[in-house]
C-alpha positions as CSV (number, residue, x, y, z in Angstrom):
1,X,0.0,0.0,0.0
2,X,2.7,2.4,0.7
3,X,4.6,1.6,-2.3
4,X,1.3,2.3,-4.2
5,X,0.9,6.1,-2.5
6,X,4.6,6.7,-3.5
7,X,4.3,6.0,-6.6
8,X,0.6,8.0,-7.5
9,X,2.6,11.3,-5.6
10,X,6.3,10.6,-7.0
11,X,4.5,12.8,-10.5
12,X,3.5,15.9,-8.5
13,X,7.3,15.8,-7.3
14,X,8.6,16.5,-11.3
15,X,6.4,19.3,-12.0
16,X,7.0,21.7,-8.8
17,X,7.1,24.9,-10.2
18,X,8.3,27.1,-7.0
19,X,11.1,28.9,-5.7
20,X,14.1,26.9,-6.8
21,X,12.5,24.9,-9.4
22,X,14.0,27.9,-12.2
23,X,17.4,29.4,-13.0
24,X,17.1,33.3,-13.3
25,X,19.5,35.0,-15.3
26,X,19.7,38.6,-13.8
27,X,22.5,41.2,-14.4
28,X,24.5,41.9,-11.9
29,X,23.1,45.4,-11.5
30,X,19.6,43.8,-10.9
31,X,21.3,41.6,-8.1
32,X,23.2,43.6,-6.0
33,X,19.6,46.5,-6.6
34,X,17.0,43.8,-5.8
35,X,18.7,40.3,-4.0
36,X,17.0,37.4,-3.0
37,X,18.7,35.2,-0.6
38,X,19.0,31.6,-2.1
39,X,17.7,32.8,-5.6
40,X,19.4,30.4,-8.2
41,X,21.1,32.6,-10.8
42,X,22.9,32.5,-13.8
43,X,25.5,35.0,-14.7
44,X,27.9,35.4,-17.8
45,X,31.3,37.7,-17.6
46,X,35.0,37.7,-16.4
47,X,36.7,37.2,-12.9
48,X,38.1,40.6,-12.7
49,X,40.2,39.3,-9.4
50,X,41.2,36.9,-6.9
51,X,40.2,38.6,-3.1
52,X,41.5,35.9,-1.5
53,X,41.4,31.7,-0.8
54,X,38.1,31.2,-3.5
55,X,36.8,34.3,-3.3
56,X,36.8,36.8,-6.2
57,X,35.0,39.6,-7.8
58,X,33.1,39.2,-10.9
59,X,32.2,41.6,-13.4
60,X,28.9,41.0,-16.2
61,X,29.4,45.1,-17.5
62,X,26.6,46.1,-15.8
63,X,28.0,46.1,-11.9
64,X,30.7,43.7,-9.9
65,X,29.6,41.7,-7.1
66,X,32.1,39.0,-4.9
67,X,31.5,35.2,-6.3
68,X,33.1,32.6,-3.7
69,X,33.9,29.9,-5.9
70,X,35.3,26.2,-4.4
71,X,38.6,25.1,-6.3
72,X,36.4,21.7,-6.9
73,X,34.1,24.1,-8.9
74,X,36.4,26.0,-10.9
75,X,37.4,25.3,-14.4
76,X,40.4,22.9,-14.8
77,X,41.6,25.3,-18.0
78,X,43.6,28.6,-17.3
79,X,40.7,31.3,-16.5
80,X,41.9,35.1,-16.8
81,X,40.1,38.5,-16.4
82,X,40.1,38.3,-20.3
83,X,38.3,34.8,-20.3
84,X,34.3,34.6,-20.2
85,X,32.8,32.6,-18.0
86,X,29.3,31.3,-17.0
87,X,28.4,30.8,-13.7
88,X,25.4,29.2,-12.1
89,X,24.8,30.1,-8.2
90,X,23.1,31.5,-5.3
91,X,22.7,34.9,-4.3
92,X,24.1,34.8,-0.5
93,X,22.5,38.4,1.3
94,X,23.9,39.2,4.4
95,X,23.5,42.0,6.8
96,X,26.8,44.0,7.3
97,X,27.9,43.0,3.4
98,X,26.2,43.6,-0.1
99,X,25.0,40.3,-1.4
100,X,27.6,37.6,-3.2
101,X,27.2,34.8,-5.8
102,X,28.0,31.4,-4.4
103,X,28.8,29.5,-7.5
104,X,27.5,25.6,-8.0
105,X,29.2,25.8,-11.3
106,X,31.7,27.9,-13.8
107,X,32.5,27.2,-17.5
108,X,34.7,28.8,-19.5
109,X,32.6,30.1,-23.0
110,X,34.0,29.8,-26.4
């Protein structure tokens, strides 16, 4: 009987349309002017510099905001501030700093 209840709910699971369920693709101006804490985002531009220990601040033109990326996640080719990138993450708010990207993933673009 159990198995029989998981499986009729298991379809309502695949369609959830909420927070999370979407990637937004934001500038960086509209970030840093309206965060949401956890928001999934996707973001494409250059690593203008490292801050420190995975931590560095990304530029998309329209603003620059600090990304903490893990060295797990970051590309395995060289990355400069000339190389574009794309960057899925979550907007991290926080109340004594502006908000930050906590990247999931980065990819170099052609």
């Amino acid at each position: 009987m159990a198995s029989l209840l998981f499986a009729i709910a298991a379809p309502t699971w695949a369609q959830f349309t909420g927070q999370g369920a979407q990637v937004a693709t934001p500038t960086v101006a509209e970030i840093l002017a309206k965060p949401v804490d956890g928001q999934m985002v996707r973001v494409q531009g250059h690593l203008l510099s490292k801050i420190k220990s995975e931590t560095y601040t990304f530029s998309d033109g329209t603003g620059e905001i600090v990304m903490e990326i893990d060295d797990d996640d970051f590309p395995k080719q060289p990355v400069s501030e000339k190389t574009k990138i794309e960057v899925i993450g979550e907007v991290d708010t926080g109340l004594r700093r502006p908000p930050e990207i906590e990247a999931e993933s980065v990819r170099v673009l052609p």
